[in-house]
N, C-alpha and C positions, 0 to 999 in steps of 0.2 A: 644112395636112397635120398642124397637130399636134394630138396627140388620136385619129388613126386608128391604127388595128391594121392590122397589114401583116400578110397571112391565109397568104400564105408561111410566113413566121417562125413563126406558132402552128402550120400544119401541123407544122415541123420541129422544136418544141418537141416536140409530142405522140407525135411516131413514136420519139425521142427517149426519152423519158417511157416509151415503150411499150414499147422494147428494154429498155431497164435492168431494170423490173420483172419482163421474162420470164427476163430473164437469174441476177434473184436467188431466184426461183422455182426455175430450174434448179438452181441451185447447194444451195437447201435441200432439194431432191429429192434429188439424187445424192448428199447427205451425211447424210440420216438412213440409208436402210440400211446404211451404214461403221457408224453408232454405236449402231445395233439387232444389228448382228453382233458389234460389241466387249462390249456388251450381253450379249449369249447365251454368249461365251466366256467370260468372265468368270463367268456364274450357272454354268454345267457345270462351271467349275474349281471353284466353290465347293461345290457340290454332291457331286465327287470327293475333295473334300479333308476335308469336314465329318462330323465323329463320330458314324456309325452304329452304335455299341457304346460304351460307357465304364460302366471299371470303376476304384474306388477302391481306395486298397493301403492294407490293414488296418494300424492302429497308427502309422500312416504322417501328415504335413498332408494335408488336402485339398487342399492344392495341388497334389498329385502325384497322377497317376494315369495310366492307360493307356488307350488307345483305342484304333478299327480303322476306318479310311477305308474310302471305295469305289474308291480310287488305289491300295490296297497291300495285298497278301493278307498282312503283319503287323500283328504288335501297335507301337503307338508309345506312346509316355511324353512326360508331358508337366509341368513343371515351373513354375512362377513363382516369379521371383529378383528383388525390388527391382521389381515391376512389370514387369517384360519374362517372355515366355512365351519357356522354353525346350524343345526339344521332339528328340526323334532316336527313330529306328525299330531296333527291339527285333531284327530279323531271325529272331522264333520267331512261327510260327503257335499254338502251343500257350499258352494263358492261364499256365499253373504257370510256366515256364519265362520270361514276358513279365514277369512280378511280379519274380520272384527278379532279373530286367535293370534292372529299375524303382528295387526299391532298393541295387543297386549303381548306377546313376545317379544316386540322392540321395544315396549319401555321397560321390561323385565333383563332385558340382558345390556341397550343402555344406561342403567342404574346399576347392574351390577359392576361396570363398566366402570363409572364415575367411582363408585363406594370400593374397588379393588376387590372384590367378588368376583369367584370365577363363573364366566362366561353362562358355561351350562348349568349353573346353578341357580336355584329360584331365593327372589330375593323376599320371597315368603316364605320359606324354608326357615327350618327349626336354626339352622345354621348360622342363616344370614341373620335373622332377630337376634341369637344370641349372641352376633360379634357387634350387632348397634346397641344390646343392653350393657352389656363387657366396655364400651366406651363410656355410655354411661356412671358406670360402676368405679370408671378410672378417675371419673371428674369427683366421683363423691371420694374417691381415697384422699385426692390433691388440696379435696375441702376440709379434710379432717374429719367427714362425715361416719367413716367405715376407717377400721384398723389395714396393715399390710397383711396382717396376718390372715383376716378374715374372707380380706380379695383375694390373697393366694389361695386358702383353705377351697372357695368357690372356685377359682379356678383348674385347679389340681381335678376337683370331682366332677366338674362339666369334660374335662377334658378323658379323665378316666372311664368313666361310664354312661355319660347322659349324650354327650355328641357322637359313640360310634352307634346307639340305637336308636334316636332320637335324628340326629344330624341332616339326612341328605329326606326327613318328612316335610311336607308341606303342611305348616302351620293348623291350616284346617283342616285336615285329616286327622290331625291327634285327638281321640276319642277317650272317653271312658274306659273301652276296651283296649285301645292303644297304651294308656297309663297302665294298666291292670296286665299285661304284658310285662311290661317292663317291671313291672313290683313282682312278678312271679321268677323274672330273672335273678333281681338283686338278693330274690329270699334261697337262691340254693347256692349263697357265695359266703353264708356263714356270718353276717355279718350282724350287728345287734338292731335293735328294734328302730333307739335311735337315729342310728348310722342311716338306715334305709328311709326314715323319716326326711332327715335332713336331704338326703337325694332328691326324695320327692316335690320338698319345698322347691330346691332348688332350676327344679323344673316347671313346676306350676310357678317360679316367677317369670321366667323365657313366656310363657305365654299370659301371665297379667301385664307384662310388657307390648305384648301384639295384640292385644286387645287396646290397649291405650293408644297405641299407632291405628285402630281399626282395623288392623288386619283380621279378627276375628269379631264376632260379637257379644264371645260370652266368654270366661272362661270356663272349658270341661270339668263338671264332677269327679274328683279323683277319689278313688280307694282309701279307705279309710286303717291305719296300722296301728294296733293297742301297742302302747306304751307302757311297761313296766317299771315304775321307777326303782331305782336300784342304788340306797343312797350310800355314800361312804361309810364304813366304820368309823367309831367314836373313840374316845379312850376315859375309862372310870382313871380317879383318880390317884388309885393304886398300881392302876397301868402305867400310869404318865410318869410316878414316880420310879418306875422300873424303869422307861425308858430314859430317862434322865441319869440315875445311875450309870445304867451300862456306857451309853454317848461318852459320858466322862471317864468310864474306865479304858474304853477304844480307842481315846484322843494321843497320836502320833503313831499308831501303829499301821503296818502297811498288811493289809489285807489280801490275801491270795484267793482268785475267782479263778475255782478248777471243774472242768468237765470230765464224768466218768459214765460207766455203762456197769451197771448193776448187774446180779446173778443172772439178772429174769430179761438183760437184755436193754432197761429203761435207760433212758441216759440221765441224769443226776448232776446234780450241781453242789460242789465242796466248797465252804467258806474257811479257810484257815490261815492263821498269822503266818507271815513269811519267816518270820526267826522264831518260833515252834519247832520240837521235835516229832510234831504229831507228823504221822505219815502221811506225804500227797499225794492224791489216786488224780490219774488222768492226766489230761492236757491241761494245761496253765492257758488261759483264755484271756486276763489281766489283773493288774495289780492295781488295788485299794486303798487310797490314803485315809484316814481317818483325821478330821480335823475339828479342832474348836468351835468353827462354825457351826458343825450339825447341832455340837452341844446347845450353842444357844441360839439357833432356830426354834428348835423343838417349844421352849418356851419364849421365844417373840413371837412365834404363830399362833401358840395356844392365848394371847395375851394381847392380839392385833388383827385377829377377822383379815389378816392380808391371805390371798391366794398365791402358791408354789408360782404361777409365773410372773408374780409380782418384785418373786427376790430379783429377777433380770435387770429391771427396770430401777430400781429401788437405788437412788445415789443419797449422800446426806445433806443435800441440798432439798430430798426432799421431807426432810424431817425436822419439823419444831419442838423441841424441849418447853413444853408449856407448866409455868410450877406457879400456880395462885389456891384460888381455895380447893382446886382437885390439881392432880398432879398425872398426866397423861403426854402421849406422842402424838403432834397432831402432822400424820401423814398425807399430803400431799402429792398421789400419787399419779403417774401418767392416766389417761382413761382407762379401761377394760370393761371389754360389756356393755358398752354405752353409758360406763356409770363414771363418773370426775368427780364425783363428791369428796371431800376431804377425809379419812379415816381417824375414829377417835381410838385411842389405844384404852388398856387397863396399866396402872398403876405399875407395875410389875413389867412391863416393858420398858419401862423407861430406865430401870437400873441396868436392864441385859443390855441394852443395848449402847449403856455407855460401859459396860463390862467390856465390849465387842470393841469398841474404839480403841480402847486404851490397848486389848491387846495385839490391834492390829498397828495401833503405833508403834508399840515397843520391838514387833517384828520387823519391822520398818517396810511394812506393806502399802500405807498410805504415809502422806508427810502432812505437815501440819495446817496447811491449806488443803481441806480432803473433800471440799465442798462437791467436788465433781467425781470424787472416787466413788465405788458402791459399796452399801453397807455389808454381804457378804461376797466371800470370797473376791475381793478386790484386784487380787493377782492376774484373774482373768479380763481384764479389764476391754482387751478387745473381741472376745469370743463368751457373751454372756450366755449363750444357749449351750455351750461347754461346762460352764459354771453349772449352769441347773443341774446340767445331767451327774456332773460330779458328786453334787449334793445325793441327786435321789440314789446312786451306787450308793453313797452311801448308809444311806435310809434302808436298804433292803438287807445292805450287812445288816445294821439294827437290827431289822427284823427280823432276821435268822437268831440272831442271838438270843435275840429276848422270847423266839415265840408268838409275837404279838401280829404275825404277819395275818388271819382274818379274825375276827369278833367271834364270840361264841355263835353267834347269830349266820354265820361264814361270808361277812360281807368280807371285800377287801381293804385293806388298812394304807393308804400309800400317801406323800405327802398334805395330800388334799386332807387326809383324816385329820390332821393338827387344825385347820380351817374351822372343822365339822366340831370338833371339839372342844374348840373357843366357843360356838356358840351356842352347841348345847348346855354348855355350864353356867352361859349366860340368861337360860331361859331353863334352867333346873334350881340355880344358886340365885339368880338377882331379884330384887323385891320388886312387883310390877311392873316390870320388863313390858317397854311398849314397842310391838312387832314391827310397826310400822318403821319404827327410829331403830330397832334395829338393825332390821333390814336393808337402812337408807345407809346406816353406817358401814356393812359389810359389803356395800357395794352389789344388792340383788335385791330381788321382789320377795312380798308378802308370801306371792303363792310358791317361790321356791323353798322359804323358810318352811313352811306347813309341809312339802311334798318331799322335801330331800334332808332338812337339816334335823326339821322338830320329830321326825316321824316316828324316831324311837322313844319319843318322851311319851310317859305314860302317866296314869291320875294320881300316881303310888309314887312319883317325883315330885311333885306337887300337894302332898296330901294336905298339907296345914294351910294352903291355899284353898283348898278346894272347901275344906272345912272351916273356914274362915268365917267370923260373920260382924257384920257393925252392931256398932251400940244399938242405934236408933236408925231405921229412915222410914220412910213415906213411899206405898206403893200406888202409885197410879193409873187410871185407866181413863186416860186422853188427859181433860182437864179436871177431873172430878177425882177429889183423895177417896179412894174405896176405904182403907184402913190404917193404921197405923201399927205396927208392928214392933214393941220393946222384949229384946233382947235377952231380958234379966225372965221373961216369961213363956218364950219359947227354950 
């Protein structure tokens, strides 16, 4: 049998054979008119799109010119940049009027050209203003005029929320209602009253800038946001002395910060000593050092009008030991705020803080030349924004401990409270406290003291002031004494 063909098998071969074939016949049939019709769509778009009129703009490159589809009853312009065709429609049927759009489009994408602006982008555009104000803005940091922090802060929020709604408008198009948009955005993202304030400044300055270029005429009326202020908590002086206790009884102890999920499902946060036998619920999230410094923060703040991001900053170079007829710290601090004034301390700073040296000598944390070292936590010496944060952990252990974390009142209590509390006591406790000086002192305005600091002060703090009265004076109306008013008869 070997050598014979099995006539089966070649039948089955061949019908075989004979499927396939008709089956890729089919498939080439059914697929050319898909690509004869992709084909024809494609010629008709080109045919609609392709310039049935071109006209060049006198004095002008030839690169630039205008044309008229058979897709659009305008005129369009059409531009070459570095080899790429740039191209946008004029919105005039009329030729006079398409030329005069032509060459406001070449000095609009010329300039964007020169200034690194892309092409299609208008260099009235909310965009393009705010990378010429943003330069601006770099010359004033280089000047010392504005902090780093303040030009990051600004650019963080331009770049998170005002450029992706704002960005690709043309400067005069931003209306009233165009602001009013945007503030109905920022109000469903939870954010505080301020917060969306400060957006909005920072937008109304992108166009008091384009108005100073004349790009606009005026700046738009924007929406108006109530402002609630919302001042720190204080501390009575029976609070401060509680806090002061505890600080001192926490000093060396390492602090365990645990996460747990309660009956009801909440998640919770456990403050407990790590060498305790009290039991630990949850996940360990980190560990707390408790150190000397919070101890005498607590009272250098309450005793020095200084601000939580001032400990950053704060080297003993910049601090004078001034001891004549008053005996004060006279702080010397970088700016913040716009404010460089010198800060004058109370009496009582001045011992903490040669408490604080000596015992950062004895640790051998700074050396004897410490003019450059900073006055807390000096260990950190090249991660100051580490230091702060270490401090405020520790602040809110405090606050667990003690309780005092808001005021009866339910503001919140957080480093800045020690600030608020310095000077409340200063305009509850000092004899004729004058606002002005001390406000120049604390390094802020009149109207912040009235709005945020003094707000909790009441007539019933001041009563023997209020009730107060002089021996003798003389009441006047203009130049004329109307009466004379003694004392012993009122």
């Amino acid at each position: 049998m070997r050598g014979t063909r099995n006539p089966l098998l070649l039948v089955g071969i061949s019908c075989a054979a004979s499927y396939y074939l008709a089956m890729g016949k089919a498939i080439a049939t059914a697929s050319k008119p898909t690509k004869e019709k992709t084909s024809a769509s494609a010629q008709m778009f080109a045919q609609r799109t392709r310039a049935t009129e071109k006209h060049y703009i006198p004095n002008y490159p030839t690169k630039l010119f205008i044309y008229k589809q058979a897709a659009s009853k305008y005129w369009w312009v059409r531009y070459f940049v570095n080899g790429n065709a740039v191209r946008k429609t004029t919105k005039f049927e009329g030729m006079r009027e398409a030329i005069a759009f032509a060459k406001t489009f070449y000095d609009t994408v010329t300039y964007n050209q020169r200034h690194g602006i892309a092409a299609t982008q208008s260099a009235t555009s909310f965009a393009a203003c705010l990378k010429e104000l943003l330069k601006a803005e770099k010359a004033k940091l280089d000047r010392g005029e504005i902090s780093k922090i303040t030009f990051d802060n600004s650019n963080y929020r331009y770049e998170k929320s005002i450029v992706p709604f704002f960005g690709r408008m043309e400067i005069k198009d931003i209306d009233y209602m165009c602001v009013d948009r945007y503030l109905n955005q920022l109000s469903t993202q939870s954010l505080s009253a301020s917060t969306i304030t400060a957006y909005l400044g920072l937008t109304r300055k992108v166009l008091a800038y384009a108005a100073r270029r004349r790009l606009i005429t005026s700046v738009p009326e924007f929406p108006s946001v109530k402002l609630n202020d919302k001042p720190r908590g204080w501390f009575t002086w029976s609070e401060y002395s509680k806090l002061w206790r505890n600080a001192g009884r926490l000093v060396g102890k390492k602090i365990q910060v645990r996460k747990y999920f309660d009956d009801l499902g909440e998640k919770q946060t456990q403050y407990v000593d790590a060498s305790s036998d009290q039991f630990k619920l949850g996940e360990l999230m980190r560990n707390i050092d408790m150190t000397e410094d919070l101890r005498r923060l607590i009272v250098f703040m309450v005793n020095s009008y200084i601000r939580p991001t001032d400990i950053k900053f704060m080297q003993h170079k910049h601090v004078d030991v001034v001891r004549n007829r008053n005996v004060f710290l006279r702080l010397r601090l970088p700016p913040t705020k716009g404010h460089s004034d010198p800060i004058t301390t109370m009496p009582k700073a001045v011992d903490t803080y040669h408490t604080l040296l000596q015992y950062h000598l004895a640790q051998g944390l700074i050396g004897a030349d410490h003019s450059e070292d900073y006055v807390f936590l000096p260990q950190y010496k090249n991660n100051r924004d580490y230091a702060l944060k270490q401090l405020q952990r520790q602040w809110e252990v405090l606050m667990h401990e003690t309780g005092l974390a808001t005021s009866p009142a339910g503001e919140e209590r957080t480093l800045y409270s020690l600030r608020h509390t310095c000077i409340m006591w200063r305009l509850m406790l000092g004899e004729g406290v004058n606002t002005l000086a001390l406000a120049r002192n604390a390094r802020t305005g009149v109207d912040m003291i009235d709005r945020f600091y003094a707000k909790p002060l009441s007539g019933e703090m001041n009563i023997e002031m209020l009730q107060s009265r002089r021996r003798k004076r003389t009441i006047y109306d203009g130049d004329v004494d109307i009466f004379k008013v003694d004392s012993s008869v009122t």
